[in-house]
One Martini backbone bead per residue (centre of mass of N, CA, C, O) as a GRO file, in nm:
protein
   72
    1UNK     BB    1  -2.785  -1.207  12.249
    2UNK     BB    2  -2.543  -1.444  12.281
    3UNK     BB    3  -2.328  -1.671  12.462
    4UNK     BB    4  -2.023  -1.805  12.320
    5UNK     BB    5  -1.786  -2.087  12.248
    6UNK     BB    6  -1.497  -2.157  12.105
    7UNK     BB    7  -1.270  -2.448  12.066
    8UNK     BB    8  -1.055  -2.178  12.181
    9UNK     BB    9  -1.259  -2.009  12.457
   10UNK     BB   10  -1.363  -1.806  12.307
   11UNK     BB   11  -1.572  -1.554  12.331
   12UNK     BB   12  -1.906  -1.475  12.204
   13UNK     BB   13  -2.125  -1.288  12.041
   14UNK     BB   14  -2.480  -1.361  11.907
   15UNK     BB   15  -2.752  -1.326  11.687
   16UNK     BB   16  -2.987  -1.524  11.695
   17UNK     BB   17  -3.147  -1.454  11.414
   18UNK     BB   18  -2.879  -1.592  11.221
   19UNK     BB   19  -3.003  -1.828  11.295
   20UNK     BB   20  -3.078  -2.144  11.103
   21UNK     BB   21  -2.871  -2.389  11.215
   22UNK     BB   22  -2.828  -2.670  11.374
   23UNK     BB   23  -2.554  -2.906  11.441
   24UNK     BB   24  -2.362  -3.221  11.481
   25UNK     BB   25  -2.011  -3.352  11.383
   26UNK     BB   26  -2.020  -3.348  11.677
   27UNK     BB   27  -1.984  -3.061  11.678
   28UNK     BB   28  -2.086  -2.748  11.714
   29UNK     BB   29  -2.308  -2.591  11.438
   30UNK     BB   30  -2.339  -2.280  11.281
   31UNK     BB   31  -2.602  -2.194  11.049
   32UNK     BB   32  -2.593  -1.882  10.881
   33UNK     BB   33  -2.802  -1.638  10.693
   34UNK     BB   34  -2.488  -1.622  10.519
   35UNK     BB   35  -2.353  -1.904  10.533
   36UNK     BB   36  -2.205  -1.918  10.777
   37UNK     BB   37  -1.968  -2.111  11.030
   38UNK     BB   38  -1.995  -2.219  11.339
   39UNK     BB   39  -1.779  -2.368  11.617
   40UNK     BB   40  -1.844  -2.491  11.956
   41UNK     BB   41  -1.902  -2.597  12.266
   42UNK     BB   42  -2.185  -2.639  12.287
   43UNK     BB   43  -2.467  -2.774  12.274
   44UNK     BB   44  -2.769  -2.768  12.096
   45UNK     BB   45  -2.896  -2.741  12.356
   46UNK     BB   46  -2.785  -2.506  12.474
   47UNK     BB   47  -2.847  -2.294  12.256
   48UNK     BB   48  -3.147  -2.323  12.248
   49UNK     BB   49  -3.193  -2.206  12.510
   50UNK     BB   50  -3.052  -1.949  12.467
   51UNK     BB   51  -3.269  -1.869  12.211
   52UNK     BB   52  -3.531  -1.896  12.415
   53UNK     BB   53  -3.426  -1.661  12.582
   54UNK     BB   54  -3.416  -1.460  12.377
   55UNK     BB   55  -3.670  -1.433  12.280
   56UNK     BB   56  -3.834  -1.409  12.530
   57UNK     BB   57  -3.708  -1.118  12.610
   58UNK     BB   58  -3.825  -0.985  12.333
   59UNK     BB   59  -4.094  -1.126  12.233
   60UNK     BB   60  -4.151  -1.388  12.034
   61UNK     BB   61  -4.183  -1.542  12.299
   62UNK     BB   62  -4.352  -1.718  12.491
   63UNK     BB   63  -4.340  -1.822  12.830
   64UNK     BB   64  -4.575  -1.977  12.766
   65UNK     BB   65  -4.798  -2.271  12.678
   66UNK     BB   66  -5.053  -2.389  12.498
   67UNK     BB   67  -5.294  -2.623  12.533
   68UNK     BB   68  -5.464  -2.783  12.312
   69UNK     BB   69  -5.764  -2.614  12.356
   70UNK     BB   70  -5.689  -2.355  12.487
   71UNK     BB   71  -5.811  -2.039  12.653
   72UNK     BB   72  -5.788  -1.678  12.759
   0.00000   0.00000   0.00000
């Protein structure tokens, strides 16, 4: 889950596994995997950075990354 803010201050968590699209217009919006949107106060790259600290978290991504042919 992340911690996100409505544009009338209000926190609230989200699981992240149901964001599907992320867009500006100008304000953040998230499109939902259930066709529902969300507006936040958070800017694009917030939310992304929350979404990569919880996969990170959970495990679905993982901490470092290799660059081009490397190999462990």
């Amino acid at each position: 889950m992340i911690e996100l803010t409505r544009l009338n201050g209000q926190t609230f968590y989200l699981h992240a596994l149901l964001i599907e699209q992320i867009q500006a217009f100008p304000d953040t919006t998230i499109l939902l995997t259930n066709g529902k949107s969300i507006i936040v106060k958070e800017s694009m790259t917030g939310v992304n950075e929350k979404m990569q600290a919880f996969y990170s978290s959970i495990g679905l991504v993982g901490t470092t990354a290799m660059k081009g042919g490397d190999k462990e």
